[in-house]
Each structure stands twice: as C-alpha cells, then as structure tokens.
C-alpha positions in Angstrom: -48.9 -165.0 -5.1 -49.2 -165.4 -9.1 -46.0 -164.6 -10.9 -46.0 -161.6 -13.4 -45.7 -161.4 -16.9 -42.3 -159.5 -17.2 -41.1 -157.6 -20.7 -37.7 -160.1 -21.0 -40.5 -163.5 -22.0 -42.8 -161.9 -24.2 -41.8 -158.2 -25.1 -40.0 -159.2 -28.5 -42.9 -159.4 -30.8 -45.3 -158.9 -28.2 -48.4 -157.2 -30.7 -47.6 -160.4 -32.9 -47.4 -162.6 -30.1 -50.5 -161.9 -28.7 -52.7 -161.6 -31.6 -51.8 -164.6 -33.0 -52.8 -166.2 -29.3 -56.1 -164.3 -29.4 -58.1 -166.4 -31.4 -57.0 -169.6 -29.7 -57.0 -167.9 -26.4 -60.5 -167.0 -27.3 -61.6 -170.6 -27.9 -60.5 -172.0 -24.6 -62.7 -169.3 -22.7 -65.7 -170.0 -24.3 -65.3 -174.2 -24.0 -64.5 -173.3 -20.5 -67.9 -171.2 -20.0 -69.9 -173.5 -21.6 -68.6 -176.5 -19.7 -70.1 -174.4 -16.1 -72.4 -176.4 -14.6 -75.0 -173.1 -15.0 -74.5 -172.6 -18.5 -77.4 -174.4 -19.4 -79.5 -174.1 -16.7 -83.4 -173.8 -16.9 -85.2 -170.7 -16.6 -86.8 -169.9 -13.2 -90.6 -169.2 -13.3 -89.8 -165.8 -12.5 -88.0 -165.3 -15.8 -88.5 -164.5 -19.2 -85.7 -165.3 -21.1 -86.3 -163.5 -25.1 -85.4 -165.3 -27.9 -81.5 -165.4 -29.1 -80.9 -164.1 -25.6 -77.7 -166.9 -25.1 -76.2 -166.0 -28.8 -76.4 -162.4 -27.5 -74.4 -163.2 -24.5 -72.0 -165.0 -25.9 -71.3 -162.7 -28.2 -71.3 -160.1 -25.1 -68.4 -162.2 -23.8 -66.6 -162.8 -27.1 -66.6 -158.3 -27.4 -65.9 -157.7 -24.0 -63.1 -160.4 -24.6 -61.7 -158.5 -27.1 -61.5 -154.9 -25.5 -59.7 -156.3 -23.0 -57.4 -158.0 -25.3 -56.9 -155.0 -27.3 -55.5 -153.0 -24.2 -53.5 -155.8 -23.1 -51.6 -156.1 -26.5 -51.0 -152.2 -26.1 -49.7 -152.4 -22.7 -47.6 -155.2 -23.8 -46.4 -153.6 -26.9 -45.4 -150.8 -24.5 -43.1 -152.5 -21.9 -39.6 -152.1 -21.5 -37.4 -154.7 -19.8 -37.9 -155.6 -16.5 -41.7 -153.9 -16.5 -44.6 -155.9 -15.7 -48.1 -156.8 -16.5 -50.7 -158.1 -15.3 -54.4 -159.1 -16.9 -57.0 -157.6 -15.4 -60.7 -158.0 -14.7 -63.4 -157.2 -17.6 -65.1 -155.0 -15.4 -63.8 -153.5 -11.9 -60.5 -153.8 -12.5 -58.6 -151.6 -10.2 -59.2 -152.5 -6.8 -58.2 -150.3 -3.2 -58.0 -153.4 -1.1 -59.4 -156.9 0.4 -60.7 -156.2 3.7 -61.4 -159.5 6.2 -64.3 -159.7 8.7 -67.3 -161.4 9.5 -70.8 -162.0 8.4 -73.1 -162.7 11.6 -76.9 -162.9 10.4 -79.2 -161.3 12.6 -80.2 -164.0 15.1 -84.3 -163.0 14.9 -84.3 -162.9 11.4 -88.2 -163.6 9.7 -88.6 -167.5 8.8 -89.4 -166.0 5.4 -85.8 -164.9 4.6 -84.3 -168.0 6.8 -82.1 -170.0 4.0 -79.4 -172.3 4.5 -76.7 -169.3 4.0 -79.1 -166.5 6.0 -79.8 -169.1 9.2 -80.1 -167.1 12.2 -77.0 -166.4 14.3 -74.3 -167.9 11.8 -71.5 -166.0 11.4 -68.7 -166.3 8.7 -65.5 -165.1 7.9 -65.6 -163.0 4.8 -63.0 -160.8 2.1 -64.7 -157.6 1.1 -63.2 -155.8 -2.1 -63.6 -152.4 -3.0 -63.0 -151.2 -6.2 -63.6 -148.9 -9.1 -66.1 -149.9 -11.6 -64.0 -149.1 -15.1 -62.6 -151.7 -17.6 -59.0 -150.1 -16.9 -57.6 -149.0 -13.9 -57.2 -145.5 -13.5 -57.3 -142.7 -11.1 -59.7 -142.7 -8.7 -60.9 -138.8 -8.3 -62.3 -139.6 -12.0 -65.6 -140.1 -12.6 -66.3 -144.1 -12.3 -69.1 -146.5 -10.5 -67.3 -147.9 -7.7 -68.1 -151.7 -6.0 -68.3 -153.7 -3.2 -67.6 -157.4 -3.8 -68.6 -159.7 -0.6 -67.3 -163.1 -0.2 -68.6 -165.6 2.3 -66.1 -168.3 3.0 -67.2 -172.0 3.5 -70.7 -170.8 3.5 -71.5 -173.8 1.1 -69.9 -176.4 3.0 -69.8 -180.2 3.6 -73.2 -181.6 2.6 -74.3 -177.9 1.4 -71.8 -178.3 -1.2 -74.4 -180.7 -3.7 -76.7 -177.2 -3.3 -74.1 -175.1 -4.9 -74.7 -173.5 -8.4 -71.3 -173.4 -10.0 -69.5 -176.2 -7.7 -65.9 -174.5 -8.0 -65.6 -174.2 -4.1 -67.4 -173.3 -1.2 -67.8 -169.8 -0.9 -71.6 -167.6 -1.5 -70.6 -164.4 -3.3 -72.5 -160.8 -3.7 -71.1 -158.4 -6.0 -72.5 -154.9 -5.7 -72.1 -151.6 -7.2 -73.0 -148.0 -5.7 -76.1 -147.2 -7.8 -79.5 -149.6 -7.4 -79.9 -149.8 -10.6 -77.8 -151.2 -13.9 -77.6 -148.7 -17.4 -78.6 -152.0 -19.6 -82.0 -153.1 -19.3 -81.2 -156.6 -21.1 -78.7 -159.0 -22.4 -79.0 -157.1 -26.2 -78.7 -153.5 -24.8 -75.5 -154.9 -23.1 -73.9 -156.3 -26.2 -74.4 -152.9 -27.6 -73.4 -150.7 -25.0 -70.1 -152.4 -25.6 -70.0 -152.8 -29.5 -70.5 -149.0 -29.2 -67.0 -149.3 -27.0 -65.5 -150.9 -29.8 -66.6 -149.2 -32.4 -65.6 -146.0 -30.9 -62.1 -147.0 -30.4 -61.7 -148.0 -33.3 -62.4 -144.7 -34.3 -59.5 -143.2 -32.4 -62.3 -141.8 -29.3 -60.8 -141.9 -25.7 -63.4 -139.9 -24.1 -66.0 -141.8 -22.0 -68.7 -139.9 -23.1 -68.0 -140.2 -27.0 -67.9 -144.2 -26.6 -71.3 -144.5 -25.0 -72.8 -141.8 -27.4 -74.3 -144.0 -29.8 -75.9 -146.2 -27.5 -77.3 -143.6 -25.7 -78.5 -141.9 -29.0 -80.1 -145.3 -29.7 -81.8 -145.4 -26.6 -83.0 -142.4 -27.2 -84.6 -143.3 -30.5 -85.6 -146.9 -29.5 -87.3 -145.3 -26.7 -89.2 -142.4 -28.7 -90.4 -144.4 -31.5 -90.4 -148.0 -30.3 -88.2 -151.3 -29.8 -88.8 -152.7 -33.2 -87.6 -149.8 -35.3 -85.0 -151.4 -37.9 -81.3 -151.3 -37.3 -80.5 -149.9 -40.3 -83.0 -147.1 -39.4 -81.3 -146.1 -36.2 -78.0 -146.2 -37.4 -78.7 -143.8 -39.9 -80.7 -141.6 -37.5 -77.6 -142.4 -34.8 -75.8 -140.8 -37.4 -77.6 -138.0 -38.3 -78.1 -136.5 -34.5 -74.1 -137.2 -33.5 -73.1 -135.2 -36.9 -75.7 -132.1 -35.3 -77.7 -132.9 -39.0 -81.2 -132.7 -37.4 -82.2 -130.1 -40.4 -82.1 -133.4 -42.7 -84.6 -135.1 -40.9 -87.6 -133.1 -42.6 -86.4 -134.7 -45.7 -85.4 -138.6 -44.0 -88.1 -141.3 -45.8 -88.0 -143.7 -43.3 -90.0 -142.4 -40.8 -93.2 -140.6 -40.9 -94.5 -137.3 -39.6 -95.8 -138.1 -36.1 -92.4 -140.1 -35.5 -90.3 -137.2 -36.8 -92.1 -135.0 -34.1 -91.6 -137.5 -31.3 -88.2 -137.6 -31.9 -87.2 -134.2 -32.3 -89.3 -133.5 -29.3 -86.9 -136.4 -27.2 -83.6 -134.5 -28.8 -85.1 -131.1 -27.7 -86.0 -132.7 -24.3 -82.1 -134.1 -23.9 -80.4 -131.0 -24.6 -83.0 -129.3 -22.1 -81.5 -131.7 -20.0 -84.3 -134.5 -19.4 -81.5 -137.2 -20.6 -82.4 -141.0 -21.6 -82.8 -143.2 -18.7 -79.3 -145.5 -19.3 -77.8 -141.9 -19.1 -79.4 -140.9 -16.1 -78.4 -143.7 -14.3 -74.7 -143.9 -15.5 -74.7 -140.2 -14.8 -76.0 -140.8 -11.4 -73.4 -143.2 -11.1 -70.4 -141.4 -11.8 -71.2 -138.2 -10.5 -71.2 -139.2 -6.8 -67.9 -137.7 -5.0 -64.5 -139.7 -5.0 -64.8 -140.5 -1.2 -63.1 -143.4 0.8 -65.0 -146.7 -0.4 -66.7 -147.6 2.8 -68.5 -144.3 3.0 -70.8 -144.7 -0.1 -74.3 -144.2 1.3 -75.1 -147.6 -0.2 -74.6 -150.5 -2.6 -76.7 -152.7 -5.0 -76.7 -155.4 -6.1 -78.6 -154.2 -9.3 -79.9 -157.4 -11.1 -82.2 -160.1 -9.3 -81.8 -162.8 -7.1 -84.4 -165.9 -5.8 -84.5 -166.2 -2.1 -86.1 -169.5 -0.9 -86.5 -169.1 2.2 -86.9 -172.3 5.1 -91.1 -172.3 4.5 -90.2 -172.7 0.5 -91.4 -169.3 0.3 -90.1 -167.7 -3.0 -89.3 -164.2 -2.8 -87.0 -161.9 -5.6 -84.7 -159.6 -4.0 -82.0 -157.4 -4.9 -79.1 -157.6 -2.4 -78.0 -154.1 -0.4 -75.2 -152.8 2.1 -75.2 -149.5 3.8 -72.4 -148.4 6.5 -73.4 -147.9 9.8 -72.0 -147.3 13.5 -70.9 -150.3 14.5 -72.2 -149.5 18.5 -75.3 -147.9 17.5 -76.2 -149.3 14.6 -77.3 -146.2 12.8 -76.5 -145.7 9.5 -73.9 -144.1 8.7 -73.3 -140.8 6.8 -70.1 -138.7 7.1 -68.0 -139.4 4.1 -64.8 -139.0 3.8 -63.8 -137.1 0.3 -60.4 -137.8 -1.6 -58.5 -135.1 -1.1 -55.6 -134.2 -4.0 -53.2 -136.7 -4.1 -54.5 -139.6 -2.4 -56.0 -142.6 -3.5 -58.9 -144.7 -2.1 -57.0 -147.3 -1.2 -55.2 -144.4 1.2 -58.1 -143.5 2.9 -59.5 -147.4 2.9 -56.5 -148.8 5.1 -55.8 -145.5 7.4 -59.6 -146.0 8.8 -59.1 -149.9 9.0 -56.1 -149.4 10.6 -57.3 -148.0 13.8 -61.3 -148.8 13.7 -64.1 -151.1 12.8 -65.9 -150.6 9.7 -69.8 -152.0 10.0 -72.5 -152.5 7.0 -75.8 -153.6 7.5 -76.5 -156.4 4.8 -79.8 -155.9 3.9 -82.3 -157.3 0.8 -84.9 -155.1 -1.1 -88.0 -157.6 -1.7 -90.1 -157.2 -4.4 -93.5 -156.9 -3.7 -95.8 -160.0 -2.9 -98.7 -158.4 -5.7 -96.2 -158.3 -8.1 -95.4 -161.7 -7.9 -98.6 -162.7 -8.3 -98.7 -161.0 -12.0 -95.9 -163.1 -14.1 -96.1 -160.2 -16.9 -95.4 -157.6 -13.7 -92.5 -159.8 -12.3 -91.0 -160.5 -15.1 -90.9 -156.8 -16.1 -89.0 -156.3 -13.0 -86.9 -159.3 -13.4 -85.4 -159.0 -17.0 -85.4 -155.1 -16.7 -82.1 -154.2 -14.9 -82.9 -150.5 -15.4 -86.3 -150.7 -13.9 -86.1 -148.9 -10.1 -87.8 -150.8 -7.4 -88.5 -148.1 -5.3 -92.2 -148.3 -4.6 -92.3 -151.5 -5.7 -90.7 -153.4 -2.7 -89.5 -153.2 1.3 -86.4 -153.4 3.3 -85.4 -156.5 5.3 -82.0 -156.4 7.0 -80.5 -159.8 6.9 -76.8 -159.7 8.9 -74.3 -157.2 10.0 -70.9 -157.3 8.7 -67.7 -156.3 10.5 -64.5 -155.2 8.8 -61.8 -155.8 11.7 -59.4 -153.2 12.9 -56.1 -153.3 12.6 -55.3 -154.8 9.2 -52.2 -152.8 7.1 -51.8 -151.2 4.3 -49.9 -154.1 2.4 -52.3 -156.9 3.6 -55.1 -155.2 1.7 -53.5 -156.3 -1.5 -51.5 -158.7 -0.6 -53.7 -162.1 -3.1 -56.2 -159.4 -3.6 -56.2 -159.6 -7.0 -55.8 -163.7 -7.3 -59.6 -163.8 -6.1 -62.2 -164.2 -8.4 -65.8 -162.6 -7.3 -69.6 -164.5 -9.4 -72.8 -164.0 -8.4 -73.1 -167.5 -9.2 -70.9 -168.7 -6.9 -73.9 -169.4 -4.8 -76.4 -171.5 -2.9 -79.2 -172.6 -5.4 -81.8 -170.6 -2.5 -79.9 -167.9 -3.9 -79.7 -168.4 -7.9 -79.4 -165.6 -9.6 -82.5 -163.8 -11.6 -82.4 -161.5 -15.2 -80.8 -161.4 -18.5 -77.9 -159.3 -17.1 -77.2 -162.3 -14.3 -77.4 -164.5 -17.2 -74.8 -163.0 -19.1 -72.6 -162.3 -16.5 -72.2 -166.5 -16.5 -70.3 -166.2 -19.4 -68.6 -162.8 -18.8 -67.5 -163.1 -15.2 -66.3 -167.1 -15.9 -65.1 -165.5 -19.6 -63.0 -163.1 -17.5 -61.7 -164.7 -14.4 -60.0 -167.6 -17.4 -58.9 -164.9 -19.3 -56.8 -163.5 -16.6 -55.5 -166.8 -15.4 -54.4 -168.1 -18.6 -52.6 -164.8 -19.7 -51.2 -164.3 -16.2 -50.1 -168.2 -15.7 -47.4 -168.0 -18.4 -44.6 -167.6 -16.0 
C-alpha cells in the first residue's frame, strides 16, 4: 500500500511549496504522455480527427491538470499535523470499493464479435470499481454520474502482449459511466466545458450548476446560430443571457435579425424547459437516485471502440453492462436506494458480503449501413453526444460474476493504487473518437500526477 502524504513533510509552506512544484510537476506529465506508445498513433478509417484537435487535448490535460492542482494546494494548505492526503483521480475520484470476479465470455458467441480478448468460453479474473463520477470526492446522496471501471487481468498475455496498445502490462480495461452518452460532443467542447470550471472558480462559484453555465449558454448559442459564430461574439452574448440582459439584444450589432429571433426563441425554449442537449444529458445523468452501485439499470461506455473480430470483420461498438440474476439470467431491476446516513460503499459490501453480484457485458454495434457512409460513421464516431439508439443492436458478449463473500475492508484495501485507460487494450479493441483521444493524455496525465505527488514519502 502507497504511503501518505502526512502534514509534518510538507505542511510548513505547503501553498508555496506546491506551486512552485506545479510548473515542473506539470512538465514531467506531459513528457510522460507524449512518450505513450498511442500518443501518436494514426487515425483509424473510422475517424475524423479536425484540425488542432491534439493542441486542444493537450491543453485539455494541462486545465484539468490544474483544477486538480488547485484543490490539492488547498487541501494541503489546510492540514494540521498528523492529517493526510492523498491525490486523487481527475475524474472519478471517490470510489465505494474494488470488487474481484470473473469474466467468462459466452461460449457460442457470433464469429463476428470473436477477438483474441472475447474468444468463446475464456474466463478471467477481474477488479470492478465503482465510483462516483466528480473531480472531488464527496457525498454520495448528491447529485453526480456514477462508474463502473472493469479490469481484465492477464487478458493480453504472453505472445498477446506485442498486440497491446499502451504496453504498460497485461491487463484489457473498460471504463463505463451510467448514462450512454457523454455531455461533450468533441475534444474542443471538452476543453471548454472545463475552462468554464476554471473560470468559474476563479470567480469565487461553488455551485455545480454556475460552473457549467457558460458552456451550456454557449451551446446554446453555438447550436442556434451555428458552429462558426466568433468567440468574441458568444462571449459577449454568454454574457448578456447570464446577467438576465436579453432586453439589450434588440440593440447588439453583431448579429442580425433572423439570428436575434433564433436565439431568443432557444432562450424562451430553455426556460420552458426544452434544455440544450449537453444539459439534457448531464441532467439525465445526475438526476438518477443515489442507489447501491450495482443496481444502476445500466452502464456505457460512452465514446467508441473498433472491434475486429476473428473474420477481420470491422465493427464500432460502444461497450455496456446491465445487472442481472445471476440463476436466471434476467436482468435485473430492484434498486436498492441510499438511505440517510449511509454511503454506497455501505450498501456495495453488505450485498457482496452474503451474495453474487452478475452483469451481462454486452456491446451496442453500430449499424452495418452506417458504416458503409464514412460522413455517417464518422458523425457517430467523433460525436460523443450523438445517441445510438436506432442506429445500432445488442450483442451480449460475457457474463461477469462478482464473488460473495468479500469484506468491507478488502474493497479498498490497493483500491485506489490501480489505475483504469481505455487504452489499456488489445489493438482489436483500440479505442474510437476525439473524447478517447483525449483521454490518452488525460487518463495517462492523471494516473502520473497522482503517483508523483503521492510517491514523496
């Protein structure tokens, strides 16, 4: 187990301290990300990569970088002797446990969807962690995403291990969140969903909803009156609709008539309660019940992934896991709500304690007439906000089964230490989209952020 950070090494200038570590700190992340053997990696067919895409990432990385920095100097500042700290994830940060099981992939499973990870009948041990979706840990009955990180171990074994994407060790990972679908369409909506973070705590908010305003307001406009309206533009109408100053629009030069009326129509629209898509789906998101983690009625993977299947049959799937009876097979859909005073991880290890707890792992595949459209497959591809229901079909792939009989402490015990990337994987299983893309430098960004900070002692 990793040693802590404890108040009596670094609390006696701590703001100073780590500041002046920042920048440096900073450095060695992003050599480290762009020494991954993906970093540079070629677009598949099915992508679309837009130009200034990797600058846009990086600089995703280098902001989410510094939120997290920014809370950790304040936590530090904050300690008083013999207290402890601990860097956490960029994303998913507080987690309710690490539950072991196994993988068995369903032994008649369609040559199609046969890779070397999904061959028929294999079975492997694997971790499952649940957690809340939040930058920051915090209590669980709020409103958050919540995620189901699978990991696979010595899937991409002995010869396999040439096939793996990001060759630091022989697990396949799938990370997965309870929605099927992600708030940021692309790599540049990303970076500004979290400069808007930034920029709002810098202005003293702490409410959720007032730090995604302005993206959302953005949307809103970018949406109404099209992608290529000038920054300067939306900031200033941004402005305008958070300070309530619609009545100055009549008089706003920028714009014309016709655009004026589209966009008060898509304010009038919100407030009636027709919200922007990203807000819809973060809404969605959050607004499902506290509940204990292995009852969510499903989870997604959200972005795109290649299968290539035994036949070198190319399909693009999104990777899903609902809970079901582990002797029937059914799924599953009594949910067990947090009550007042508990915690998920509570209610994780009293049902693991004394039963099995069964997912069906499952892929939705795109359909085969979209792929034969680049423009149509790339839409679905590089748009992490686009749904896919309609658009594709279910293929169950393996059954997973979280064994009874694990305690409370074991959940956590090295929980933490592991690091979850969806490109940890098998090149049949290379990940698709601008938001997969950017999450090779903000995963990697992360997971060397947290070791460095937390290998000081």
């Amino acid at each position: 187990m990793r040693k802590l950070i404890t108040a009596t090494t670094l609390v006696i200038c701590a703001p100073v301290l780590i500041w002046a570590n920042s920048d440096q700190l900073l450095a060695k992340v992003l050599e480290f990300i762009k020494s991954t053997p993906v970093f540079q990696l070629a677009p598949h067919r099915f992508e679309n990569v837009p130009p200034g895409e990797n600058e846009d990432a990086i600089a995703t990385a280098v902001l989410m970088f510094k939120i997290k920095m920014a809370t950790y100097a304040k936590a530090l500042a904050q300690l008083k002797p013999g207290e402890k700290i601990v860097a956490t994830r960029d994303a998913h940060a507080k987690g309710h446990g690490c539950v072991v099981g196994t993988f068995v992939v369903d032994k008649d499973l369609p040559e199609q969807f046969q890779t070397a990870i999904f061959s028929p009948n294999k079975s492997y041990e694997t971790v499952v962690r649940f957690s809340n979706g939040s930058n920051e840990p915090a209590a669980d009955s709020g409103r958050d995403g919540r995620g189901m990180a699978i990991k696979l171990l010595n899937a991409i074994a002995g010869p396999l291990r040439t096939e793996s994407l990001l060759k630091d060790g022989t697990s396949q990972d799938f990370m997965q969140i309870n929605h099927e679908r992600f708030f940021a369409r692309n790599v540049l909506d990303f970076k500004k969903f979290n400069q808007a973070i930034i920029a709002g705590a810098m202005r003293g908010e702490t409410e959720a909803k007032n730090l995604v305003a302005p993206f959302i307001l953005e949307r809103l406009i970018r949406s109404s009156l099209g992608e290529n309206l000038e920054d300067n533009v939306v900031n200033e109408l941004v402005a305008m609709i958070a300070q309530s100053k619609q009545n100055e629009l009549a008089s706003y030069e920028k714009i014309d008539n016709s655009q004026k009326s589209k966009l008060v129509a898509a304010i009038g629209s919100m407030r009636s309660g027709k919200a922007p898509e990203e807000l819809v789906i973060i809404g969605d998101m959050n607004n499902q019940p506290a509940m204990n983690p292995a009852d969510y009625s499903e989870y997604n993977s959200m972005s795109s992934y290649l299968l290539r299947g035994r036949t070198n049959q190319e399909s693009v799937v999104k990777y899903q896991t609902v809970p079901v009876d582990c002797n029937t097979g059914a799924e599953r859909r009594t949910q067990q709500l947090l009550a007042a005073n508990q915690s998920m991880h509570e209610l994780l290890a009293e049902r693991i304690a004394s039963e099995d707890i069964c997912f069906d792992f499952r892929v939705m595949v795109l359909n085969s007439k979209v792929l034969e459209r680049p423009s149509m497959v790339h839409s679905f591809v590089e748009n992490a906000a686009k749904s896919w229901i309609g658009h594709s079909a279910i293929q169950k792939i393996a059954r997973i089964t979280l064994k009874k009989g694990q305690r409370a402490d074991e959940l956590m015990r090295g929980c933490e230490d592991l690091s979850f990337n969806p490109w940890r994987a098998h090149q049949d299983h290379r990940p698709l989209g601008g938001i997969n893309r950017v999450r090779r430098m903000t995963v990697t960004g992360s997971l060397i952020r947290r070791r460095l900070l937390n290998s000081n002692n």
